[in-house]
Steps between C-alpha positions, in 0.01 A plus 500: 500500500726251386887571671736664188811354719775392283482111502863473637487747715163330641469426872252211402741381234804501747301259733453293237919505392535441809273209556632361151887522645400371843432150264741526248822727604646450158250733380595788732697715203228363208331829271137489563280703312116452518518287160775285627286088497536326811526179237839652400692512804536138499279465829421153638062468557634483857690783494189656347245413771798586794496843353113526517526372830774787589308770333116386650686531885662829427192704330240283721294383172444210318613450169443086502113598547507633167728230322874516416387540150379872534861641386757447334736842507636635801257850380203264510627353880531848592181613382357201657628571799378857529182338376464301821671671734235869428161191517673422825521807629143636389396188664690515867 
């Protein structure tokens, strides 16, 4: 059953903030909402793969396995996330 938790209020999406603030502090006060584009926060590509770097340690996936391409929103990251993080679990 898929979790109903408010995407702010989100412990997965929290580790993500927080993994997106740990590279860029600017963005520590930015609105994200699950439609919010990681193309419009004016990201470098490093930036970009730091952040999947940040997130992959924290949740103990891999996201570059699948290709950087896979989302684009922060709802699809999240939901990506989740996505790998349950396989990984069902597969420990």
């Amino acid at each position: 059953m898929p979790d109903s938790t408010p995407f702010a209020d989100s412990p997965v999406w929290g580790g993500i903030k927080d993994c997106i603030v740990k590279v860029v502090p600017s963005l520590r006060e930015a609105e994200f909402t699950p439609d919010t584009r990681f193309d419009r926060l004016g990201l470098a590509s490093i930036q970009v793969i730091t952040i999947t770097f940040e997130i992959e340690e924290l949740f103990g996936i891999g996201i570059v396995d699948d290709g950087l391409d896979v989302f684009e929103t922060c709802g699809e990251l999240e939901v990506l996330v989740r996505r790998l993080a349950a396989a990984r679990e069902v597969t420990a």
